[in-house]
N, CA, C and O atoms as CSV, one atom per row, in Angstrom:
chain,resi,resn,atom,element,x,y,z
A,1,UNK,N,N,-8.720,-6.043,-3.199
A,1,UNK,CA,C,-9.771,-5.218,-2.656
A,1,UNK,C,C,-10.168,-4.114,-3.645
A,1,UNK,O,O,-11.361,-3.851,-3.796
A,2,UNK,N,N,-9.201,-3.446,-4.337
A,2,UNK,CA,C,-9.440,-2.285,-5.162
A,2,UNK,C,C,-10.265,-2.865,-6.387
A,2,UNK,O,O,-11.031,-2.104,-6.978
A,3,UNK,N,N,-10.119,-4.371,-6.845
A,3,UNK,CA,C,-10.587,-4.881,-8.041
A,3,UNK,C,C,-12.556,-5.116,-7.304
A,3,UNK,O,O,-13.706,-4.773,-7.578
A,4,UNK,N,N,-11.876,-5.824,-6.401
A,4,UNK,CA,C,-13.892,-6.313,-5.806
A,4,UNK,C,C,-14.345,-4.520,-6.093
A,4,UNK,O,O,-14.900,-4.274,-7.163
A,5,UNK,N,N,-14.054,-3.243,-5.017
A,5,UNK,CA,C,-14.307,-2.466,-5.082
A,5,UNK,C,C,-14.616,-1.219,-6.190
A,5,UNK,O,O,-15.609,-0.494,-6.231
A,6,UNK,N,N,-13.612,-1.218,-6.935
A,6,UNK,CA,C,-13.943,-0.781,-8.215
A,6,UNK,C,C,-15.032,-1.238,-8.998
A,6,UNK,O,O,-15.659,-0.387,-9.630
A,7,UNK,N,N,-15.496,-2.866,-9.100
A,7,UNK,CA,C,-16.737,-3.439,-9.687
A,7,UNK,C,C,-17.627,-2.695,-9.410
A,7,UNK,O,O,-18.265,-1.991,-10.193
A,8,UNK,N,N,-17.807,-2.831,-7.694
A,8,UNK,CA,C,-18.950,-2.408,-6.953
A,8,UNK,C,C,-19.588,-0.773,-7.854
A,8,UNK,O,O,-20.730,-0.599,-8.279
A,9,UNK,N,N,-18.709,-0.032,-7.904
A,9,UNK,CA,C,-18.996,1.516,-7.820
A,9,UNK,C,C,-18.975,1.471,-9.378
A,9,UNK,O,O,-19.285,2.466,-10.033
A,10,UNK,N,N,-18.648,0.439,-9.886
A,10,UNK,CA,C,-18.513,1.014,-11.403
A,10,UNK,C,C,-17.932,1.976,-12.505
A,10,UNK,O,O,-18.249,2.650,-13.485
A,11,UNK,N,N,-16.929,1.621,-11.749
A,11,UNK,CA,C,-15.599,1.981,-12.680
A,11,UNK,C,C,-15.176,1.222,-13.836
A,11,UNK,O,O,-14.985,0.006,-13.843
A,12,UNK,N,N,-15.033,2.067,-14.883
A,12,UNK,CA,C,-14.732,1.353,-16.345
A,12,UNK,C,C,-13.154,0.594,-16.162
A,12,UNK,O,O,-12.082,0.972,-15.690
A,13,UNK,N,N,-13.707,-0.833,-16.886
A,13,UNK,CA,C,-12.042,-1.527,-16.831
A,13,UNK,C,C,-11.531,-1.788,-15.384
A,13,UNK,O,O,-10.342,-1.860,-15.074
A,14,UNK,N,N,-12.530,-1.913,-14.589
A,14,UNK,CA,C,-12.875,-1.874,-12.935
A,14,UNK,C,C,-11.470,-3.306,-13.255
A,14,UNK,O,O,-10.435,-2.663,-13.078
A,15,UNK,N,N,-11.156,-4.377,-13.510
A,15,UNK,CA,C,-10.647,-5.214,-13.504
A,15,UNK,C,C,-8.701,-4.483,-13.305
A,15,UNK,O,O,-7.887,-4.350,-12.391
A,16,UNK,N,N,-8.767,-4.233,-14.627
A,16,UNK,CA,C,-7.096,-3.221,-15.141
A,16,UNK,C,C,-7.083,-2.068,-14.079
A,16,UNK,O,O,-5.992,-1.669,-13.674
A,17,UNK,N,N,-8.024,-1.620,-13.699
A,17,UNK,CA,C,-7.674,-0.552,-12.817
A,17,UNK,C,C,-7.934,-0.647,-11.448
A,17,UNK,O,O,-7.600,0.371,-10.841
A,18,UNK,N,N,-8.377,-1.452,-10.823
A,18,UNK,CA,C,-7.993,-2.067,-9.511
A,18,UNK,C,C,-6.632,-3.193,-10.038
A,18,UNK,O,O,-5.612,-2.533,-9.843
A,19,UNK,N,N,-6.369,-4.097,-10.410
A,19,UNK,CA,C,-5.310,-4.212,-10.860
A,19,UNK,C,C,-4.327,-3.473,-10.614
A,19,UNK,O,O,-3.448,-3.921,-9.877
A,20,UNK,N,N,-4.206,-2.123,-11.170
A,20,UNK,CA,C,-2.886,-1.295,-11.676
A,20,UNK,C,C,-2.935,-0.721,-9.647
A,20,UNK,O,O,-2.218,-1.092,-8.717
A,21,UNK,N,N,-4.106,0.275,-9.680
A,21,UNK,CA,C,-4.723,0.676,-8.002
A,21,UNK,C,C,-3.881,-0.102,-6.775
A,21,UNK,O,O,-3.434,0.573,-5.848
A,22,UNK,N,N,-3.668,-1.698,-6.819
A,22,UNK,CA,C,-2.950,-2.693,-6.153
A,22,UNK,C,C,-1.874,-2.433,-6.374
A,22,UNK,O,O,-1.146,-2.092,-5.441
A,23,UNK,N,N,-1.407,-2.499,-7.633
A,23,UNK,CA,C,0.305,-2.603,-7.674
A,23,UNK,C,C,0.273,-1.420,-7.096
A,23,UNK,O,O,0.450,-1.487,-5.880
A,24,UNK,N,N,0.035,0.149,-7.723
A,24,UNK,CA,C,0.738,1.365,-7.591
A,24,UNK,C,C,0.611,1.263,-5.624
A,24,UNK,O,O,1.612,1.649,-5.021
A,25,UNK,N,N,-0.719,0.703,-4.692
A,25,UNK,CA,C,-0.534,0.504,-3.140
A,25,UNK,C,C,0.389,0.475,-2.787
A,25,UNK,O,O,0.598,1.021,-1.704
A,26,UNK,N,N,1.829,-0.391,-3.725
A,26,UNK,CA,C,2.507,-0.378,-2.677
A,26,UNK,C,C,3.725,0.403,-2.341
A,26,UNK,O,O,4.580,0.344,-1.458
A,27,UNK,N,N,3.478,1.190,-3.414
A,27,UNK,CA,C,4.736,2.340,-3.153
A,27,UNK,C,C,4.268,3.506,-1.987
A,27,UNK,O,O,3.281,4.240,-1.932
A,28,UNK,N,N,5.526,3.313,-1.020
A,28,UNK,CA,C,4.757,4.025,0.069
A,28,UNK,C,C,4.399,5.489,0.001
A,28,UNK,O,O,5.179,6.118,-0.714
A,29,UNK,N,N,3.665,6.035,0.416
A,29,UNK,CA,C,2.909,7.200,0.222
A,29,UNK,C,C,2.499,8.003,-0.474
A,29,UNK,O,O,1.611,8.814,-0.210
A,30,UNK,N,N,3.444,7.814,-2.043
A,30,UNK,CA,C,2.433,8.181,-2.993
A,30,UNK,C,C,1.929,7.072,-3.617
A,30,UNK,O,O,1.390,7.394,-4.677
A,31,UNK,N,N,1.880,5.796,-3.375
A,31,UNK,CA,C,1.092,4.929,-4.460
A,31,UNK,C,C,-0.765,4.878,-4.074
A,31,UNK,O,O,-1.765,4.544,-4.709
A,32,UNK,N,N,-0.503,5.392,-2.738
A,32,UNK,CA,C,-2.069,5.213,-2.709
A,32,UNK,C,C,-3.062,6.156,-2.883
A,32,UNK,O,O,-4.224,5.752,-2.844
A,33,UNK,N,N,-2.795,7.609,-3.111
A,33,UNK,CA,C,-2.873,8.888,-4.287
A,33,UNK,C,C,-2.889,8.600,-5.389
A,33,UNK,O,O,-3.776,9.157,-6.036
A,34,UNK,N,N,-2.214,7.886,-5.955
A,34,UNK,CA,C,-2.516,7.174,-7.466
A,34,UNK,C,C,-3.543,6.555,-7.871
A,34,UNK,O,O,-4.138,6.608,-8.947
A,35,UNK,N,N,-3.757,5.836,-6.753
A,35,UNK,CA,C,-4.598,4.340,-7.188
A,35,UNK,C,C,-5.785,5.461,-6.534
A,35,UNK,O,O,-6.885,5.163,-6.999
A,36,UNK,N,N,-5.837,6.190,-5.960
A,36,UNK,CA,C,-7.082,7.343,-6.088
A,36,UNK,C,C,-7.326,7.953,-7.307
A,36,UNK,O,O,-8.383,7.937,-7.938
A,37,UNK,N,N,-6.132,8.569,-7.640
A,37,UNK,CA,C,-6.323,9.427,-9.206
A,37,UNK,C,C,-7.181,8.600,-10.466
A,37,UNK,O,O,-8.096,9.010,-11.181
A,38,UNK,N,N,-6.405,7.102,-10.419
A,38,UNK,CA,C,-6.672,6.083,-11.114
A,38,UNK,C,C,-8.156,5.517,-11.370
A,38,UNK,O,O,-8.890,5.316,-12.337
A,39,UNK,N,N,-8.186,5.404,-10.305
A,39,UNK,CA,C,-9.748,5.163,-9.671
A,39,UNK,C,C,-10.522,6.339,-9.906
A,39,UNK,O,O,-11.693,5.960,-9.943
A,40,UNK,N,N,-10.456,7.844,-10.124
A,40,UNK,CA,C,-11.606,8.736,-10.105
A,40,UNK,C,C,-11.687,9.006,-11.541
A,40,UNK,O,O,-12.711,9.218,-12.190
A,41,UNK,N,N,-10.070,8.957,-12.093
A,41,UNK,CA,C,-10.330,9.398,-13.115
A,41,UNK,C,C,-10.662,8.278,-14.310
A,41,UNK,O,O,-10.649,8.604,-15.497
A,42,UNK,N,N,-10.903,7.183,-13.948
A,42,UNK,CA,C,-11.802,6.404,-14.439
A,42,UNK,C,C,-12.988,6.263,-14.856
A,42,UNK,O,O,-13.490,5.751,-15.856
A,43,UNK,N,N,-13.607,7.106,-13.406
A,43,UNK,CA,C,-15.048,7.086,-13.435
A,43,UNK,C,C,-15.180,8.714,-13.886
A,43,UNK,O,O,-16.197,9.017,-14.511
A,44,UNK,N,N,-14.407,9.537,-13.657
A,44,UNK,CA,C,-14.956,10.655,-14.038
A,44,UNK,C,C,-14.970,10.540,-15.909
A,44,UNK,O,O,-16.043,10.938,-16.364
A,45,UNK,N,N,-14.511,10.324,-16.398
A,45,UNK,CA,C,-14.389,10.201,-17.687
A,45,UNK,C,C,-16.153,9.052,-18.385
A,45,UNK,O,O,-16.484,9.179,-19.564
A,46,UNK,N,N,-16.650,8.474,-17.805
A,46,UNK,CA,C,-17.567,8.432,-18.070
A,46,UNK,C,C,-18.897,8.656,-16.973
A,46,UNK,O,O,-19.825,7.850,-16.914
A,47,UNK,N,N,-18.812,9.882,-16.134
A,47,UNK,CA,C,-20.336,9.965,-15.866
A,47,UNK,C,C,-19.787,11.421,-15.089
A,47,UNK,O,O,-18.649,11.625,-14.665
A,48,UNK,N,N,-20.854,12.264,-15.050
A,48,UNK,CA,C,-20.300,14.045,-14.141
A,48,UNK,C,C,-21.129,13.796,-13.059
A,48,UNK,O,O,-21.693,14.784,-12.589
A,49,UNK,N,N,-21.379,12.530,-12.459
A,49,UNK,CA,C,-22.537,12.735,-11.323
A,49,UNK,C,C,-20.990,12.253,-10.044
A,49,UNK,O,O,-20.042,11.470,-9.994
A,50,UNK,N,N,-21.704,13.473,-9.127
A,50,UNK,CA,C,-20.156,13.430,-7.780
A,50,UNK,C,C,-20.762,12.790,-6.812
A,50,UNK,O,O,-20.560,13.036,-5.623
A,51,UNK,N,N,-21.567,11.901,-7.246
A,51,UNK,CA,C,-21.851,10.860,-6.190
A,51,UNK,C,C,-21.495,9.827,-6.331
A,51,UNK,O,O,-21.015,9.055,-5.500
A,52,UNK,N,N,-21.720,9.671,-7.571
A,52,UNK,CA,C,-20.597,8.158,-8.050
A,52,UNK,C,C,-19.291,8.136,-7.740
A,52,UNK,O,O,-18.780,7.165,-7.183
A,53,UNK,N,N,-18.560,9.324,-8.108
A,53,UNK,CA,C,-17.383,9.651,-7.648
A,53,UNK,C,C,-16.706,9.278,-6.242
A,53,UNK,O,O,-15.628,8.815,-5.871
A,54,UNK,N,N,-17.914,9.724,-5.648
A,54,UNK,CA,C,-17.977,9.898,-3.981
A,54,UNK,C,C,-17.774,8.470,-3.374
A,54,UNK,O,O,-17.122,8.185,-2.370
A,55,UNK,N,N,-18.511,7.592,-4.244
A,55,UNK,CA,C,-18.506,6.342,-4.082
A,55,UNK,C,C,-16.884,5.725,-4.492
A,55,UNK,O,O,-16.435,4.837,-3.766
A,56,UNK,N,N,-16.079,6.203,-5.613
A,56,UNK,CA,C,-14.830,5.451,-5.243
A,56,UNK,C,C,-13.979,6.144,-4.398
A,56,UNK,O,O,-13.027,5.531,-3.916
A,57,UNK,N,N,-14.151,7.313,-4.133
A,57,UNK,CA,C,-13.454,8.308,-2.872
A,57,UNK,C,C,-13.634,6.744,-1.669
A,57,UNK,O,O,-12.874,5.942,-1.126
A,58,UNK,N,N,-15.142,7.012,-1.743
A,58,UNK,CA,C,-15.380,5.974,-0.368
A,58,UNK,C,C,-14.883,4.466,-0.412
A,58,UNK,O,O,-14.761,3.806,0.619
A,59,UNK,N,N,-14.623,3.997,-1.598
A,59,UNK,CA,C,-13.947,2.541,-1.224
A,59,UNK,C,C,-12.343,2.643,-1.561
A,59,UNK,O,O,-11.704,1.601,-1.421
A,60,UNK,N,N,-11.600,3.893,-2.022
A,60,UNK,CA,C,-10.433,3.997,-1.623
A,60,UNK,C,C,-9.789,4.153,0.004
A,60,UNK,O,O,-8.797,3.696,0.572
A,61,UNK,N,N,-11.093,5.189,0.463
A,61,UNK,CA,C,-11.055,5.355,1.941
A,61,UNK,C,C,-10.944,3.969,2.397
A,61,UNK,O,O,-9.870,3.739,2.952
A,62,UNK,N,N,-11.749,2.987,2.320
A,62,UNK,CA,C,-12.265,2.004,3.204
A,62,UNK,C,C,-10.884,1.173,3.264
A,62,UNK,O,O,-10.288,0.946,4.317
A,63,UNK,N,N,-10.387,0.678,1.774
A,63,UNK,CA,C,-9.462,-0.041,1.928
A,63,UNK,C,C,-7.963,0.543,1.863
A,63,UNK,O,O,-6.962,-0.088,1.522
A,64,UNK,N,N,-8.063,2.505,2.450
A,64,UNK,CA,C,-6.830,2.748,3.339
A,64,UNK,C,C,-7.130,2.314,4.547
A,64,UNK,O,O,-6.220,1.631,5.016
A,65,UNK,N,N,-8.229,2.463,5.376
A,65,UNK,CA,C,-8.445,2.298,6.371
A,65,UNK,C,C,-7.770,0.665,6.641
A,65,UNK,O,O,-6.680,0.516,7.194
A,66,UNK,N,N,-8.542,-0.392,6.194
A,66,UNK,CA,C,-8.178,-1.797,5.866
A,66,UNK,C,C,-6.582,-1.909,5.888
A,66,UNK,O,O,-5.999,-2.569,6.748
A,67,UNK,N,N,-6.166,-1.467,5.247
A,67,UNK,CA,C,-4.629,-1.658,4.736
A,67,UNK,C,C,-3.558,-0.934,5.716
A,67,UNK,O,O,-2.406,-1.343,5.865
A,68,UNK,N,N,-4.088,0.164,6.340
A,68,UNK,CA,C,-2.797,0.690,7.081
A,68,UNK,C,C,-3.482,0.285,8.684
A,68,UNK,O,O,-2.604,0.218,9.544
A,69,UNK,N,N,-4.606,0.068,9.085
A,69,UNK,CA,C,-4.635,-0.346,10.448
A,69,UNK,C,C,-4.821,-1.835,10.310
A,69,UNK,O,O,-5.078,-2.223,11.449
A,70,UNK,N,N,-4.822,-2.428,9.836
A,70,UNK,CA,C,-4.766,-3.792,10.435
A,70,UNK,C,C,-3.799,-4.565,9.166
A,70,UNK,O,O,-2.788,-4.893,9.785
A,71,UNK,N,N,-3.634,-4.960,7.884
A,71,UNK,CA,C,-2.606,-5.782,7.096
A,71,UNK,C,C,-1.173,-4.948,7.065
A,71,UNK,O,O,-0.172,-5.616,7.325
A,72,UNK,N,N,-1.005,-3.629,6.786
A,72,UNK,CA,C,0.107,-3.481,7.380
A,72,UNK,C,C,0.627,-2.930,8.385
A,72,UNK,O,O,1.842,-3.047,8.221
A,73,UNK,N,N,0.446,-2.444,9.250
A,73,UNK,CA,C,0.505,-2.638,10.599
A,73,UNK,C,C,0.771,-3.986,11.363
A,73,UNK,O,O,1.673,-4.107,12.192
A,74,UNK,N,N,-0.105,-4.996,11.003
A,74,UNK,CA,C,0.436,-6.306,11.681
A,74,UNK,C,C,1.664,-6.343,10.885
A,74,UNK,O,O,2.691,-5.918,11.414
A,75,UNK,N,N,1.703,-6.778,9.722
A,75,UNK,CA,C,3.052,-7.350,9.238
A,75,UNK,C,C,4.307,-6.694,9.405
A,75,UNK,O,O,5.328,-7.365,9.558
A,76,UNK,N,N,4.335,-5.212,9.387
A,76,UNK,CA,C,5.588,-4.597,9.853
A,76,UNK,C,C,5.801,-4.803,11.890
A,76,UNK,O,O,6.870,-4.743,12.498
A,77,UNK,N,N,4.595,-5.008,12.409
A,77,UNK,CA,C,4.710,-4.955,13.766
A,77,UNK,C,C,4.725,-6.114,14.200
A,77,UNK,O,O,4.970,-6.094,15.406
A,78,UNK,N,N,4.569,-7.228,13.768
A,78,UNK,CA,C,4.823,-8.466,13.850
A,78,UNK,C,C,6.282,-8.648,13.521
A,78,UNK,O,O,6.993,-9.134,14.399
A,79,UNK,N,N,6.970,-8.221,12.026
A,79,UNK,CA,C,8.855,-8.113,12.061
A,79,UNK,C,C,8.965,-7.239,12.989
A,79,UNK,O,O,10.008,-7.638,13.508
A,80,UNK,N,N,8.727,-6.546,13.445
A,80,UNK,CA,C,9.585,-5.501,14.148
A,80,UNK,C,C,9.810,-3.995,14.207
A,80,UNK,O,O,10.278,-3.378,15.164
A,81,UNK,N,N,9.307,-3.374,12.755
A,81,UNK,CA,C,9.660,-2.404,12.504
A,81,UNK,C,C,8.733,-1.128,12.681
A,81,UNK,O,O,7.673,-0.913,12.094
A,82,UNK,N,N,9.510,-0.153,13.831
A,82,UNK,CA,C,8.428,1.195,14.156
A,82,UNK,C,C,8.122,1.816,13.073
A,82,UNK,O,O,8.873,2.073,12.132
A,83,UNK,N,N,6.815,2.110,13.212
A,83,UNK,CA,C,6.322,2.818,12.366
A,83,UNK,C,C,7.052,4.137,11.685
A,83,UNK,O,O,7.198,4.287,10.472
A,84,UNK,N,N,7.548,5.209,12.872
A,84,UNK,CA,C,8.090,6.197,12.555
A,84,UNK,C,C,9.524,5.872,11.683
A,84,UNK,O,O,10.060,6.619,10.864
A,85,UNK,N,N,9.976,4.507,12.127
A,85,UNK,CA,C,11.466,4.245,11.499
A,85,UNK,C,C,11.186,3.885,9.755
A,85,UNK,O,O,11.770,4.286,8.749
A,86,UNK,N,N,10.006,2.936,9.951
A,86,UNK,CA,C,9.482,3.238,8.671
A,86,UNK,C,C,9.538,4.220,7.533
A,86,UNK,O,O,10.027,4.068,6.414
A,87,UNK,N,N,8.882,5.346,8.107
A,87,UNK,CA,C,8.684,6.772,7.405
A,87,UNK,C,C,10.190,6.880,7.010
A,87,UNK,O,O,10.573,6.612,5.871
A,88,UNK,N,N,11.376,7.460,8.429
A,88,UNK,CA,C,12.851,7.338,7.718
A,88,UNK,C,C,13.547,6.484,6.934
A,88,UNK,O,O,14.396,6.899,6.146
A,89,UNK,N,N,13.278,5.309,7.063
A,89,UNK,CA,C,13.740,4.316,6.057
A,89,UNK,C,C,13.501,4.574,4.576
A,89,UNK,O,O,14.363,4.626,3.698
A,90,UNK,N,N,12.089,4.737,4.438
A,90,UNK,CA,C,11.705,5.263,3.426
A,90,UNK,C,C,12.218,6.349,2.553
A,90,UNK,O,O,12.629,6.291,1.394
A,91,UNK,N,N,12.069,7.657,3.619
A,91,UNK,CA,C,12.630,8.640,3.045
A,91,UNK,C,C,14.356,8.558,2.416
A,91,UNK,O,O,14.664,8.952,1.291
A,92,UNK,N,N,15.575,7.819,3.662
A,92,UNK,CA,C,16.717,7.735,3.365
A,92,UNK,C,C,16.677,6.786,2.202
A,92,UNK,O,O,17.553,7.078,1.389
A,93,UNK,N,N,16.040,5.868,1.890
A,93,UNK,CA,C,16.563,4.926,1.007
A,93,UNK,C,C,15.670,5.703,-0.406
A,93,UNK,O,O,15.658,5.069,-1.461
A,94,UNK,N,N,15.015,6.954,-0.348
A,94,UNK,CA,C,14.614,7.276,-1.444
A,94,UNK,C,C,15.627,8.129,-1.899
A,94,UNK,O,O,15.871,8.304,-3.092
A,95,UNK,N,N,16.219,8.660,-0.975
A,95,UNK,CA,C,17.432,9.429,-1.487
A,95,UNK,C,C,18.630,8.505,-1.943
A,95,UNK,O,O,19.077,8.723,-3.069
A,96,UNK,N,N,18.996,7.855,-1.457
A,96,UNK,CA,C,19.774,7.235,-2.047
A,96,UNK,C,C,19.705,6.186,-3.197
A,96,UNK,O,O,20.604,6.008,-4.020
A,97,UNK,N,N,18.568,5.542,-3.148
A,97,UNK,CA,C,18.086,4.643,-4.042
A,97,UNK,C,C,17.170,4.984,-5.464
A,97,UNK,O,O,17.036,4.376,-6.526
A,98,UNK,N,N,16.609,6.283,-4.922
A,98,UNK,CA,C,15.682,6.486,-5.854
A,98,UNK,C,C,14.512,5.597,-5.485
A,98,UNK,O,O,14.648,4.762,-4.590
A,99,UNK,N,N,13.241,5.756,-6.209
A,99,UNK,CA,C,12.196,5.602,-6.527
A,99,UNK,C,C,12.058,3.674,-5.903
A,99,UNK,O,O,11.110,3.302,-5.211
A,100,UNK,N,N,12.661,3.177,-6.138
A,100,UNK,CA,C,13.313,1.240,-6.497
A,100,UNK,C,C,13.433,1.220,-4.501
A,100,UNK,O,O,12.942,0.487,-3.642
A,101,UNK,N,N,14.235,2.287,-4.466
A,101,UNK,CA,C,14.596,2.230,-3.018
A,101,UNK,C,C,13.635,2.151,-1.904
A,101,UNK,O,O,13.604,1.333,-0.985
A,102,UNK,N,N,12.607,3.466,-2.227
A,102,UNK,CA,C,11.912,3.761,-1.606
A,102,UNK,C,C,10.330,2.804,-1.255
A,102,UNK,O,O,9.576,2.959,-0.294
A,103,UNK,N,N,10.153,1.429,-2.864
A,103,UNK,CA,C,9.559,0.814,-2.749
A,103,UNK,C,C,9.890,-0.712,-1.557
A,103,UNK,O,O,9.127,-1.566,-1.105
A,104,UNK,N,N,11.876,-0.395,-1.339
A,104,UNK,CA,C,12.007,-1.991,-0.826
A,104,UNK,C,C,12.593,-1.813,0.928
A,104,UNK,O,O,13.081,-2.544,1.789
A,105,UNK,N,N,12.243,-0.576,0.801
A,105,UNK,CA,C,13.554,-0.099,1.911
A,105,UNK,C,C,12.718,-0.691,3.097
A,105,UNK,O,O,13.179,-1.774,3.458
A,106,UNK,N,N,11.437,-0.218,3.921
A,106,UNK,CA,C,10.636,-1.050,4.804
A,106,UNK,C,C,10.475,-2.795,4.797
A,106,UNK,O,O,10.560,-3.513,5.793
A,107,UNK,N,N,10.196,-3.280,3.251
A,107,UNK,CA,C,10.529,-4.830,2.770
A,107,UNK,C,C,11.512,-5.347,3.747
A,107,UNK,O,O,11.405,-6.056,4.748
A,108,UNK,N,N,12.917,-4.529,2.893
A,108,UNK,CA,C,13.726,-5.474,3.426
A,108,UNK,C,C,14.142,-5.203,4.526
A,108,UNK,O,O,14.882,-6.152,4.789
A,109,UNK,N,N,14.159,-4.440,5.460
A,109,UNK,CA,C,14.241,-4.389,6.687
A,109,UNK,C,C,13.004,-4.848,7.604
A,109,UNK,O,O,12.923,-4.389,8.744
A,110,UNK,N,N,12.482,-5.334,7.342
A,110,UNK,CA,C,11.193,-6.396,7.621
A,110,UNK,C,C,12.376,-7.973,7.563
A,110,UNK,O,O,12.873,-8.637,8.473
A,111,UNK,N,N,12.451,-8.072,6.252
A,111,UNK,CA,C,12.771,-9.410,6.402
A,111,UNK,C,C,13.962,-9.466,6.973
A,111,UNK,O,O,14.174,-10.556,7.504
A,112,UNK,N,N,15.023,-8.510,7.081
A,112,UNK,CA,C,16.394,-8.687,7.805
A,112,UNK,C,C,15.345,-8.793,9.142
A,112,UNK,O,O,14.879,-9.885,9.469
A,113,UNK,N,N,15.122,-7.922,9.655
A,113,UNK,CA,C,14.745,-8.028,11.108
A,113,UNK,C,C,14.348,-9.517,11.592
A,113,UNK,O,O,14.755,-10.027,12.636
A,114,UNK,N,N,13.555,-10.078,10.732
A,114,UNK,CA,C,12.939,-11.600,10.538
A,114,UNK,C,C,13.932,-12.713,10.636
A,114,UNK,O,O,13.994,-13.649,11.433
A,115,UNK,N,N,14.652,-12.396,9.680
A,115,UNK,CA,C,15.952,-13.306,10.033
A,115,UNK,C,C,17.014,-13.506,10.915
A,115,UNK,O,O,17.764,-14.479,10.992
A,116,UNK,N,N,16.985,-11.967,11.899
A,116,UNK,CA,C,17.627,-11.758,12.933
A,116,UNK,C,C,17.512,-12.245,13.589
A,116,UNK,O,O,18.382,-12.699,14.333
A,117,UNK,N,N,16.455,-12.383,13.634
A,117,UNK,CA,C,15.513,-13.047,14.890
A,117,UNK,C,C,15.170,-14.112,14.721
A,117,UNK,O,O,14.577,-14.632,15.667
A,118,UNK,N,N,15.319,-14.720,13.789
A,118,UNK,CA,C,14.858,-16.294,13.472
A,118,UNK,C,C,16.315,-17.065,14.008
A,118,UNK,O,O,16.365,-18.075,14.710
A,119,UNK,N,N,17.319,-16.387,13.536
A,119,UNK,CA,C,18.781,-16.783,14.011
A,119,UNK,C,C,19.441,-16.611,15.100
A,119,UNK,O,O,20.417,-17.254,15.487
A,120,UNK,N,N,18.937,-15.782,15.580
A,120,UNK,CA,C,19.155,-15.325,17.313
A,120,UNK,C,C,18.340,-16.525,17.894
A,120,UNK,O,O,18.776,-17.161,18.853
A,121,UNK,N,N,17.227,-16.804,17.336
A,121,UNK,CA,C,16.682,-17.793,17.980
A,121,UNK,C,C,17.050,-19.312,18.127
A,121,UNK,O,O,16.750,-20.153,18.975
A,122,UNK,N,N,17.653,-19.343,17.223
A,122,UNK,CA,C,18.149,-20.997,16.900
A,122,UNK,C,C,19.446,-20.997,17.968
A,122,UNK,O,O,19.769,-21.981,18.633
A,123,UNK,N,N,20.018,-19.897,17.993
A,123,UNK,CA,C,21.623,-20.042,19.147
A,123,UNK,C,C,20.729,-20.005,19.686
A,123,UNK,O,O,19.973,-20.863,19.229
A,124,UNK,N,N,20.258,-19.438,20.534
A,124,UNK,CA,C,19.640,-19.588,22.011
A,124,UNK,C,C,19.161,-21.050,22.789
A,124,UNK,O,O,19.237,-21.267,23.999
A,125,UNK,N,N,18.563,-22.136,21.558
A,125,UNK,CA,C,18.261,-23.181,21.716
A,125,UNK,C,C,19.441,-24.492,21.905
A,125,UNK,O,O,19.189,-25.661,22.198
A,126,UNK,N,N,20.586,-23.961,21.674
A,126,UNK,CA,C,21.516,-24.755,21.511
A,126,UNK,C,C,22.184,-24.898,22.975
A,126,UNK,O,O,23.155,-25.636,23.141
C-alpha cells in the first residue's frame, strides 16, 4: 500500500521508500512514525509546497486507518489476542528482548494461541 501510495503523491524513489515504509510498519508503534518520517522526508527534500506534503500525511493516514481497523485487527482477533494484551506483550517483551522482542512478541503469541487451539481441537474430536 505505501509503494501504490507513495507513486500516487510523488515521492522520490516512491518504490525503496514505500518498500522500506512496509518493512519499518511492522514494528509496533514506532514503525509507523517512521514510515511517516520516511515518506515526508522524501518529499520534503524535493518540493516546499505543504500540500504535497499533506498529500503523503494523507495516504499514511489512510493506510493507518486500513491497517489497524480491519488487516490487523482481524488477524490478531481472529488468533485470539486482546488488543490491550497486545500493547503489554509488547511493552514486556521489549524489555526483556529488546528491540527483536518487541517486533515478535504479539507474532508469536498469535501463533501459540493458533496452535492451542488447533490442538485442543483435534482432542476434542477423538
Amino acid at each position: 500500500m505505501y509503494i501504490a501510495g507513495f507513486a500516487i503523491t510523488g515521492v522520490p524513489w516512491w518504490a525503496f521508500t514505500g518498500f522500506l515504509a512496509g518493512l519499518l510498519n511492522v514494528i509496533p508503534h514506532l514503525g509507523p512514525l517512521l514510515a511517516l518520517a520516511i515518506g515526508l522526508l522524501a518529499r520534503w527534500f524535493t518540493t516546499d509546497d505543504w500540500v504535497r506534503l499533506a498529500y503523503v500525511g494523507g495516504v499514511w493516514l489512510a493506510i493507518q486507518i486500513i491497517d489497524g481497523f480491519f488487516l490487523s485487527a482481524r488477524a490478531a482477533g481472529r488468533a485470539g489476542v486482546n488488543p490491550i494484551a497486545a500493547i503489554l506483550l509488547t511493552i514486556v517483551a521489549g524489555f526483556m528482548f529488546g528491540p527483536v522482542g518487541m517486533l515478535l512478541a504479539v507474532r508469536v503469541v498469535a501463533v501459540i494461541a493458533v496452535v492451542v487451539r488447533a490442538v485442543s481441537h483435534v482432542d476434542t474430536q477423538r
